[in-house]
N, CA, C and O atoms as CSV, one atom per row, in Angstrom:
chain,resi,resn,atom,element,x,y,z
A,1,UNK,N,N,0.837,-1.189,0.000
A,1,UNK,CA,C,0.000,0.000,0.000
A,1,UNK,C,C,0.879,1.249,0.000
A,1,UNK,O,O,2.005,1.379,0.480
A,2,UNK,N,N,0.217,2.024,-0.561
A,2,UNK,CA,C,1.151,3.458,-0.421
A,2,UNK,C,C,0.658,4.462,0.454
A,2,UNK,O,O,-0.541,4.740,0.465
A,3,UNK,N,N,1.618,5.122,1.307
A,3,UNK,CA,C,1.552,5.783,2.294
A,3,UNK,C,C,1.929,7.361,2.188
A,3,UNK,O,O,2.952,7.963,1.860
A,4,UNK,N,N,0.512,7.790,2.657
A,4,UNK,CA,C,0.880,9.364,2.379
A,4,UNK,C,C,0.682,9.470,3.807
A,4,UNK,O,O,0.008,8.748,4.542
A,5,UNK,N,N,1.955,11.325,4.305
A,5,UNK,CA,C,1.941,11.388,5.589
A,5,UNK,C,C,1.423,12.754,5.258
A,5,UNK,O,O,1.843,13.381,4.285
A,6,UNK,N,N,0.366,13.282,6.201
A,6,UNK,CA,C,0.074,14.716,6.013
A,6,UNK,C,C,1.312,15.755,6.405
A,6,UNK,O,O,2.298,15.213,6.904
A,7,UNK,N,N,1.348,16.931,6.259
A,7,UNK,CA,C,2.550,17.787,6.228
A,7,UNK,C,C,2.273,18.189,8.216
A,7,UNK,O,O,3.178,18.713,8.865
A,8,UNK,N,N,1.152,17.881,8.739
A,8,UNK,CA,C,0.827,18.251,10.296
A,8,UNK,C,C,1.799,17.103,10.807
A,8,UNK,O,O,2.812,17.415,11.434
A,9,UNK,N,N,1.499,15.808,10.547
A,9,UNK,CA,C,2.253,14.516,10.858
A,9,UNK,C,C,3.607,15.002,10.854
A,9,UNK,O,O,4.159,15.222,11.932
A,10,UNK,N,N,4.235,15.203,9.710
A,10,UNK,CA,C,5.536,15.409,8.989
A,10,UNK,C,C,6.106,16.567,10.396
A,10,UNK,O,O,7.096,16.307,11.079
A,11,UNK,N,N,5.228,17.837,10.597
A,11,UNK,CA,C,6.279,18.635,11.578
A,11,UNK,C,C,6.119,18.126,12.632
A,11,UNK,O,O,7.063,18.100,13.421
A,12,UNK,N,N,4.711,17.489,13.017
A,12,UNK,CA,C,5.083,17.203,14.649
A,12,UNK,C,C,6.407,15.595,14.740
A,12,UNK,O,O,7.190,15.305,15.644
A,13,UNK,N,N,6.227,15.119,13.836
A,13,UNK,CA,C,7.534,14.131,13.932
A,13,UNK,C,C,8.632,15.049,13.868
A,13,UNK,O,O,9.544,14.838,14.667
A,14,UNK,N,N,8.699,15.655,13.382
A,14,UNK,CA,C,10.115,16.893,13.049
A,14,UNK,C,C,10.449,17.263,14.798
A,14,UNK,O,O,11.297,16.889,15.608
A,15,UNK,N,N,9.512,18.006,14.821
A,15,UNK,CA,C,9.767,18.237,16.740
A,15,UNK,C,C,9.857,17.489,17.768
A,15,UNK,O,O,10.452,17.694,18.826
A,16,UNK,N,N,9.021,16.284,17.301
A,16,UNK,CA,C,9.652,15.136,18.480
A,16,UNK,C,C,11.056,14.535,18.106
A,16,UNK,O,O,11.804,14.131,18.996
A,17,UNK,N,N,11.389,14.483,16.843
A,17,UNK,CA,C,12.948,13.906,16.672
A,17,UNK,C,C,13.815,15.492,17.216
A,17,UNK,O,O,14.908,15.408,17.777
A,18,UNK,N,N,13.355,16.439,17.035
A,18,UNK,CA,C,14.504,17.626,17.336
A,18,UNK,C,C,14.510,18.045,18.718
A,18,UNK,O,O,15.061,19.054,19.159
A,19,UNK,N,N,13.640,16.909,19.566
A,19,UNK,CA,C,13.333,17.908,21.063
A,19,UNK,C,C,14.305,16.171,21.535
A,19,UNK,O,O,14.849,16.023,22.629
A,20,UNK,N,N,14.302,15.253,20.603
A,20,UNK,CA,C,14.907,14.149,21.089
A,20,UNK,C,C,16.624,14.043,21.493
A,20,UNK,O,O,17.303,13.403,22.295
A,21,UNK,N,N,16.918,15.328,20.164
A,21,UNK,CA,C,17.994,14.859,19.931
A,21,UNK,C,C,18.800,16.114,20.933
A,21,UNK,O,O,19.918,16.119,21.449
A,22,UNK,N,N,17.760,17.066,20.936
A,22,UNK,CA,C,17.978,18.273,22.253
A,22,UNK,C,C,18.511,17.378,23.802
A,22,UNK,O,O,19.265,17.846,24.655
A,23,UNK,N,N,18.083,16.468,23.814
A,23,UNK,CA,C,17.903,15.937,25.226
A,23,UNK,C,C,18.433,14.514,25.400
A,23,UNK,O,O,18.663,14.082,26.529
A,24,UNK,N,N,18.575,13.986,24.614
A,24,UNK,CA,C,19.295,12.862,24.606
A,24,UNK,C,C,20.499,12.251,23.658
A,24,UNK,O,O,21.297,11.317,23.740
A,25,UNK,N,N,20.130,13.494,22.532
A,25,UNK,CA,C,21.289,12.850,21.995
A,25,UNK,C,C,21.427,12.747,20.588
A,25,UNK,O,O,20.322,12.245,20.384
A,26,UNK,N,N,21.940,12.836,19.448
A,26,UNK,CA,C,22.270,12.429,17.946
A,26,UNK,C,C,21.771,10.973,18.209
A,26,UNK,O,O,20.809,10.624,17.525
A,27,UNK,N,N,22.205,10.205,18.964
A,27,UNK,CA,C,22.291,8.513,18.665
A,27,UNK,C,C,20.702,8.417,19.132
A,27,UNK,O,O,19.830,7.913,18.426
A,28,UNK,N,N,20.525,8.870,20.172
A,28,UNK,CA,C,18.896,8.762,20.212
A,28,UNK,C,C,17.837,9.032,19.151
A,28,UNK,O,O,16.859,8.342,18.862
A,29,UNK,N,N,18.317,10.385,18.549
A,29,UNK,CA,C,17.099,10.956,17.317
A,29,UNK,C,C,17.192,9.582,16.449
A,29,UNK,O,O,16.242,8.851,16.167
A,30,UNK,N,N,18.740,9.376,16.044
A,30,UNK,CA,C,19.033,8.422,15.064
A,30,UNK,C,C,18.130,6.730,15.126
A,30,UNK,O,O,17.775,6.125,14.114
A,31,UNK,N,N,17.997,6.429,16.015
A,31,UNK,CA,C,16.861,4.889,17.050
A,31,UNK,C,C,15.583,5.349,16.625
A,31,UNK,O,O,14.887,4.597,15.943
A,32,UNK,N,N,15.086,6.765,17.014
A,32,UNK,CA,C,13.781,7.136,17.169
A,32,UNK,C,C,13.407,6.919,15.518
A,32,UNK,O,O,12.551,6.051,15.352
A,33,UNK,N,N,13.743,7.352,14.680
A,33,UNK,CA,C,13.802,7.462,13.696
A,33,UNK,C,C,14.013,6.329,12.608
A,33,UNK,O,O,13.401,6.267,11.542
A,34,UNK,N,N,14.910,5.508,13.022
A,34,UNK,CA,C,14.609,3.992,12.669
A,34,UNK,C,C,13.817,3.300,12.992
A,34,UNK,O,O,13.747,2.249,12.354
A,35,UNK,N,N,12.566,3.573,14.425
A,35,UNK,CA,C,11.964,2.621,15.075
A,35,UNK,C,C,10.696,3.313,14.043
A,35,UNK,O,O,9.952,2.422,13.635
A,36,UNK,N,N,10.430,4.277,13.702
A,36,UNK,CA,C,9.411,4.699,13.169
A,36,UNK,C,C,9.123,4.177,11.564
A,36,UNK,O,O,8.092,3.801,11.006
A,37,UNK,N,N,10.612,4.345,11.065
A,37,UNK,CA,C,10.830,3.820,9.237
A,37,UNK,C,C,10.286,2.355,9.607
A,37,UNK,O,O,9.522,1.876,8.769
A,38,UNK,N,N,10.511,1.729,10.515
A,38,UNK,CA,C,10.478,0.072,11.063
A,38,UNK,C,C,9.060,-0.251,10.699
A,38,UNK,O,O,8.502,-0.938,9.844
A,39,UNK,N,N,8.574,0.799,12.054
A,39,UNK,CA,C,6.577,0.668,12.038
A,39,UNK,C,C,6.250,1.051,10.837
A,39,UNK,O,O,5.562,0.226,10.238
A,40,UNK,N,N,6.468,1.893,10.339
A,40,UNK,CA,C,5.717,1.846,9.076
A,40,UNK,C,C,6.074,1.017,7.756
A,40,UNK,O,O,5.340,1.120,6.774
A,41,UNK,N,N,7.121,0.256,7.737
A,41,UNK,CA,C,7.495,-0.873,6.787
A,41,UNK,C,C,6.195,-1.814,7.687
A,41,UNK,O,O,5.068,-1.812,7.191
A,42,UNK,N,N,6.414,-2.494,8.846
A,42,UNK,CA,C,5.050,-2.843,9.169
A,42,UNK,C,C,3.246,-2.464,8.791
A,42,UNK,O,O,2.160,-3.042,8.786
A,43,UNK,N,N,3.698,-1.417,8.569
A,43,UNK,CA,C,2.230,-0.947,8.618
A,43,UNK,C,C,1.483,-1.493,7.122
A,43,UNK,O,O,0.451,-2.142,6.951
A,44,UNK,N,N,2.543,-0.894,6.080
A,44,UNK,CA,C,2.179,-1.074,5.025
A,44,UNK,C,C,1.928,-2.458,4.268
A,44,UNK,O,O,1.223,-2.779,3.312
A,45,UNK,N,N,2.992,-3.279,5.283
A,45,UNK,CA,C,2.350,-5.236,4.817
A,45,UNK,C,C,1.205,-5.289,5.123
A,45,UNK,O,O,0.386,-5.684,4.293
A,46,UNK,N,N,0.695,-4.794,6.779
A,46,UNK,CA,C,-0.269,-5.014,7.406
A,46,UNK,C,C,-1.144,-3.988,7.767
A,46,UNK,O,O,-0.810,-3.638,8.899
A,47,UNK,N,N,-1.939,-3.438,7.444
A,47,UNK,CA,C,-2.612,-1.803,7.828
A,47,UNK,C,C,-3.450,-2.058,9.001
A,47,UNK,O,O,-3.372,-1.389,10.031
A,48,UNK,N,N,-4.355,-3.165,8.802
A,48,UNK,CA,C,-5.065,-3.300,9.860
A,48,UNK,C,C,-4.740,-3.851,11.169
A,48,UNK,O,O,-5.540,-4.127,12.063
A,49,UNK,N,N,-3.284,-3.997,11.181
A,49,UNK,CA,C,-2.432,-4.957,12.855
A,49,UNK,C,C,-3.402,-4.005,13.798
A,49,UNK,O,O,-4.211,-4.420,14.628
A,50,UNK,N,N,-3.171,-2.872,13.525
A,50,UNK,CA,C,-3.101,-1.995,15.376
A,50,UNK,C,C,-4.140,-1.467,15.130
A,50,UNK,O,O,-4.625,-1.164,14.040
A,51,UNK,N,N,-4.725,-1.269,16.697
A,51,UNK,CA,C,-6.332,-0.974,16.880
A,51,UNK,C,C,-6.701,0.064,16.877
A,51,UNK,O,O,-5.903,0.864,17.366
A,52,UNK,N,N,-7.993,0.635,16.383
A,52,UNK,CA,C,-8.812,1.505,16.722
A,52,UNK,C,C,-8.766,2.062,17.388
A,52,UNK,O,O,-8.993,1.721,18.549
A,53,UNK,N,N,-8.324,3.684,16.897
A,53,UNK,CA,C,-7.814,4.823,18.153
A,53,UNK,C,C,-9.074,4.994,19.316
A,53,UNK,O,O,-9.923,5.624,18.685
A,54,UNK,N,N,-9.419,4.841,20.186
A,54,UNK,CA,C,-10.952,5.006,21.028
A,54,UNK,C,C,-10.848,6.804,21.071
A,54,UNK,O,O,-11.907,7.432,21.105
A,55,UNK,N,N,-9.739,7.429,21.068
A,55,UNK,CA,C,-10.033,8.833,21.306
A,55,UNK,C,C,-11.069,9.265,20.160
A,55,UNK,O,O,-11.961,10.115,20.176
A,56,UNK,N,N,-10.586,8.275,19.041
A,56,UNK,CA,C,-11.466,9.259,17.508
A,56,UNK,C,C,-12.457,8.224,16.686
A,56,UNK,O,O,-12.724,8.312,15.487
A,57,UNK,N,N,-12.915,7.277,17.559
A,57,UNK,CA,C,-14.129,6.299,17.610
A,57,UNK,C,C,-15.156,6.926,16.601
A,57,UNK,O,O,-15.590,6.454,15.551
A,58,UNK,N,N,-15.478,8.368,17.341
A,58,UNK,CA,C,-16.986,9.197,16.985
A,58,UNK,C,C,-16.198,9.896,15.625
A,58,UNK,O,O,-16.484,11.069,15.384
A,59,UNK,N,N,-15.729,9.564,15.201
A,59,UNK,CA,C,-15.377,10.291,13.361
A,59,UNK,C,C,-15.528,9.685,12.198
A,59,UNK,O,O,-14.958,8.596,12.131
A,60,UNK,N,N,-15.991,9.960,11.446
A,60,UNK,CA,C,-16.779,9.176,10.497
A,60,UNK,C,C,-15.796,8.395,9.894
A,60,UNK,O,O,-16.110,7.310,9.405
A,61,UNK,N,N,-14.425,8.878,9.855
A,61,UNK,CA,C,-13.336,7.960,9.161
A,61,UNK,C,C,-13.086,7.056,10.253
A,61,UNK,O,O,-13.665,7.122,11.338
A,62,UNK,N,N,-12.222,6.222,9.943
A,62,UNK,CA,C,-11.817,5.099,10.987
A,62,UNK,C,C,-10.603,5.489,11.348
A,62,UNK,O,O,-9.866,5.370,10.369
A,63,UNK,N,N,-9.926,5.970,12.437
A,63,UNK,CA,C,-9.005,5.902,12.362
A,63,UNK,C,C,-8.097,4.776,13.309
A,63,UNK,O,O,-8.716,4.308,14.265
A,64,UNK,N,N,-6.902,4.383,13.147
A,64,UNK,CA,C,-6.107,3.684,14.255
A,64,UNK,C,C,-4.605,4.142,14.310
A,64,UNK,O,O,-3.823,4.686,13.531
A,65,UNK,N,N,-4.568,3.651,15.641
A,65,UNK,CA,C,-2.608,4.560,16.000
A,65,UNK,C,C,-2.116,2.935,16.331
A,65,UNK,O,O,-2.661,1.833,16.384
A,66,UNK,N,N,-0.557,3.578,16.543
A,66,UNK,CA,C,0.167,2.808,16.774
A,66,UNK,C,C,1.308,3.674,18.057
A,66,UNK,O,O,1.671,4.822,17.800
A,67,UNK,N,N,1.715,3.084,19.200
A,67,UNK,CA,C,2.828,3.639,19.652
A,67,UNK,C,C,3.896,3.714,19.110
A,67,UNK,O,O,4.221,2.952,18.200
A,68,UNK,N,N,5.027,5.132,19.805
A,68,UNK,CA,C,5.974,4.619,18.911
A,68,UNK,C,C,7.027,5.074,20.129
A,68,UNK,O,O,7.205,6.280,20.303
A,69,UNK,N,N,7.810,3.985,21.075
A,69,UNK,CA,C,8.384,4.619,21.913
A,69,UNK,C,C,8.108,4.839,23.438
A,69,UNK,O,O,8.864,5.090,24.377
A,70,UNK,N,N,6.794,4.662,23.350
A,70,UNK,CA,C,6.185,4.968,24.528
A,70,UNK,C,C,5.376,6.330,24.858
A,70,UNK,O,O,4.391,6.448,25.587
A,71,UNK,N,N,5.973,7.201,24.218
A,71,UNK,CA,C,5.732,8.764,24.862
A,71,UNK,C,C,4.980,9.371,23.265
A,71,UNK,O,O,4.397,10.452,23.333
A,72,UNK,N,N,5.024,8.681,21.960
A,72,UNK,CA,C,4.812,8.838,20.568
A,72,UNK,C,C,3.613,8.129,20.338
A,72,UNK,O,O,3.418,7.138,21.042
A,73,UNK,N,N,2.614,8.500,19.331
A,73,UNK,CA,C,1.056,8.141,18.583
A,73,UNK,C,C,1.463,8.168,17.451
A,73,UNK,O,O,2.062,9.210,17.181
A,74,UNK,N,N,1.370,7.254,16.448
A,74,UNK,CA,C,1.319,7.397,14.906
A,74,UNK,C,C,-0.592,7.222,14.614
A,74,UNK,O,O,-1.370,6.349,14.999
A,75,UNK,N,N,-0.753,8.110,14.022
A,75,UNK,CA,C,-2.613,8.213,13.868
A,75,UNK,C,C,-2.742,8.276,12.342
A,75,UNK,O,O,-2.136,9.124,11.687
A,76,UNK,N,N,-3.749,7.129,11.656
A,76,UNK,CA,C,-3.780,6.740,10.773
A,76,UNK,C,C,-5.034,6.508,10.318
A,76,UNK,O,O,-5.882,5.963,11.025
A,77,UNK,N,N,-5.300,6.981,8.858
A,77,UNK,CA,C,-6.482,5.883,8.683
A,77,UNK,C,C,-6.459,5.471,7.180
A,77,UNK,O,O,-5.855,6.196,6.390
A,78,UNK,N,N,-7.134,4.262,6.715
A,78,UNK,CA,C,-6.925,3.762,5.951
A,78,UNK,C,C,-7.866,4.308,4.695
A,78,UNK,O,O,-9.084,4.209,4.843
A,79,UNK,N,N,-7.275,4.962,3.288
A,79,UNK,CA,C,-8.423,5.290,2.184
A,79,UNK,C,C,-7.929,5.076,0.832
A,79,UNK,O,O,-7.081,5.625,0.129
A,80,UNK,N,N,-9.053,3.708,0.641
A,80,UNK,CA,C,-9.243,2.967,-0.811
A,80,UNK,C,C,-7.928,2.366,-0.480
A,80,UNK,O,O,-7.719,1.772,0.577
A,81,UNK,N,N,-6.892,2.568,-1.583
A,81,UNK,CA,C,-5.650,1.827,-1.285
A,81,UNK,C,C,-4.886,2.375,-0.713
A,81,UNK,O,O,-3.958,1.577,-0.845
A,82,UNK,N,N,-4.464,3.225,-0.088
A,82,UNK,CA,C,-3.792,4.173,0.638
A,82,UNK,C,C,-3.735,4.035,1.846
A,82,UNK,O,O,-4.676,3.395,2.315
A,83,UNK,N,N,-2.753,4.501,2.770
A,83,UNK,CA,C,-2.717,4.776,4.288
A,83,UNK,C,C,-1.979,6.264,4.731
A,83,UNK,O,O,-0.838,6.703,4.879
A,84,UNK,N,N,-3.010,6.614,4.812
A,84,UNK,CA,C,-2.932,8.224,5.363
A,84,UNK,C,C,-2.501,8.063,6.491
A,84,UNK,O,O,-3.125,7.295,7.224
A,85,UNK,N,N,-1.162,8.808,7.056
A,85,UNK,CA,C,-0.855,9.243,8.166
A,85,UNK,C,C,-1.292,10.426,8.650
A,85,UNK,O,O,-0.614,11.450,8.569
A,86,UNK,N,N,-2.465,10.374,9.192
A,86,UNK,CA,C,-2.851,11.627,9.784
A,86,UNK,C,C,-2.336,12.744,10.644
A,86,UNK,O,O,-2.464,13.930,10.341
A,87,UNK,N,N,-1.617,12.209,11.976
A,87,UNK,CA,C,-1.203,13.181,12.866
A,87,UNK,C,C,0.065,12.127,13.602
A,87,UNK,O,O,0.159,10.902,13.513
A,88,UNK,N,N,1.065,13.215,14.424
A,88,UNK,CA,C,2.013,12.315,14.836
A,88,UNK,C,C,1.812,12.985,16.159
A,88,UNK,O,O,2.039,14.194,16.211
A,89,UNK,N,N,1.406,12.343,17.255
A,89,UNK,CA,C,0.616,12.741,18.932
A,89,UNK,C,C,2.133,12.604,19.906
A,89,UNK,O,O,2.956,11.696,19.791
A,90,UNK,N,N,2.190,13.506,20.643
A,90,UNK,CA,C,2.851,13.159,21.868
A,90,UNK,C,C,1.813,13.541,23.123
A,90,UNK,O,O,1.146,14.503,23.506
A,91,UNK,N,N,2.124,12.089,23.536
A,91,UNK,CA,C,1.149,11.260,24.207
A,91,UNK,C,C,1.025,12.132,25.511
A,91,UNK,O,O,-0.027,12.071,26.146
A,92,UNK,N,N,1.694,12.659,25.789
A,92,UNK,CA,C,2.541,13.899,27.388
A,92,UNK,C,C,1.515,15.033,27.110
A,92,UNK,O,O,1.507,15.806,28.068
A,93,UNK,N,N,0.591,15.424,26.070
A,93,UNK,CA,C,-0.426,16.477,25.619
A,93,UNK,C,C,-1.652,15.953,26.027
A,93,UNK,O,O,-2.142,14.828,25.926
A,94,UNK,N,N,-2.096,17.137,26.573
A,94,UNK,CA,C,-4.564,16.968,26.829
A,94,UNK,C,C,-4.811,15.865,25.289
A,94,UNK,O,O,-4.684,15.977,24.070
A,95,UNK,N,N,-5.086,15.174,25.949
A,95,UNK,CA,C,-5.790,14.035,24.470
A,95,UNK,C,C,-7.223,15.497,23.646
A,95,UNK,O,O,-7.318,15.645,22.428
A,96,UNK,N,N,-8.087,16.311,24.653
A,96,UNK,CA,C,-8.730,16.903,23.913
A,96,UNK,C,C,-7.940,17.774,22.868
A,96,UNK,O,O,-8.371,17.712,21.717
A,97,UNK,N,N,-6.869,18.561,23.094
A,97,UNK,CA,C,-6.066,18.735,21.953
A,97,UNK,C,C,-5.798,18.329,20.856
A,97,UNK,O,O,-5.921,18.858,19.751
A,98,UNK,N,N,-5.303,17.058,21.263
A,98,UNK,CA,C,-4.791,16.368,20.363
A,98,UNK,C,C,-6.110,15.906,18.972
A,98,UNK,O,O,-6.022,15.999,17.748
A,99,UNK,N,N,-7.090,15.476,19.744
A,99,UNK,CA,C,-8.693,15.611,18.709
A,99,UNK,C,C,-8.619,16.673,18.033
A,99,UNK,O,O,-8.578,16.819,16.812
A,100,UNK,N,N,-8.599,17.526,18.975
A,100,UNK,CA,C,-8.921,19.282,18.187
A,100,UNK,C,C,-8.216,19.207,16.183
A,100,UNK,O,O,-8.671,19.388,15.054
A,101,UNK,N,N,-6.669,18.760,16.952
A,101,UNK,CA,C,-6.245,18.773,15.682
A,101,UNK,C,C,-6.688,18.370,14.765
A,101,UNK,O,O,-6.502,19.013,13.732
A,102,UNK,N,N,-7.538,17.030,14.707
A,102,UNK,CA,C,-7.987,16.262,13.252
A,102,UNK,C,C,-9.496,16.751,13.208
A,102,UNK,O,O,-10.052,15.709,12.862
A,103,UNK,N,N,-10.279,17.492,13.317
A,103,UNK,CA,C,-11.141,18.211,13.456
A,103,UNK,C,C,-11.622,19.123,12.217
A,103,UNK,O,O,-12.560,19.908,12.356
């Protein structure tokens, strides 16, 4: 399947790898960043592995996340043949926020 990431996804991954590498390190951003290329080589064999986000249940699209890390949301949903990466969540934020965004 082919995977489009929205440009919202694209910066908030940008800031979680640049607040990573602020605080822990080059070799850290460098992990974070492989663990993510990883999940999404996963994703795309398999779209439907990981479950149904419950925050965004009530939206007419379907969406589902995946962790990434622990403290990271990859938010996704699946259209026609495609897998839209919707938003990239740090999990440490008001979840109502985080809705707001895909709104």
């Amino acid at each position: 399947m082919k995977v489009i990431v929205s440009e919202r996804a694209e910066i908030n991954l940008h800031k979680t790898a640049d607040y990573i590498q602020k605080e822990f390190g080059q070799k850290a951003k460098k992990e974070f960043l492989q663990e993510i290329r990883h999940l999404i080589g996963l994703l795309t064999t398999n779209p439907y592995m990981w479950a149904i986000e419950p925050l965004l249940a009530e939206f007419p699209s379907t969406y589902r996340s995946f962790v990434v890390k622990r403290l990271s949301k990859i938010v996704y949903r699946i259209v026609d043949d495609c897998i839209e990466i919707s938003d990239f969540w740090d999990c440490r934020r008001n979840p109502d926020a985080l809705i707001a965004q895909l709104k």
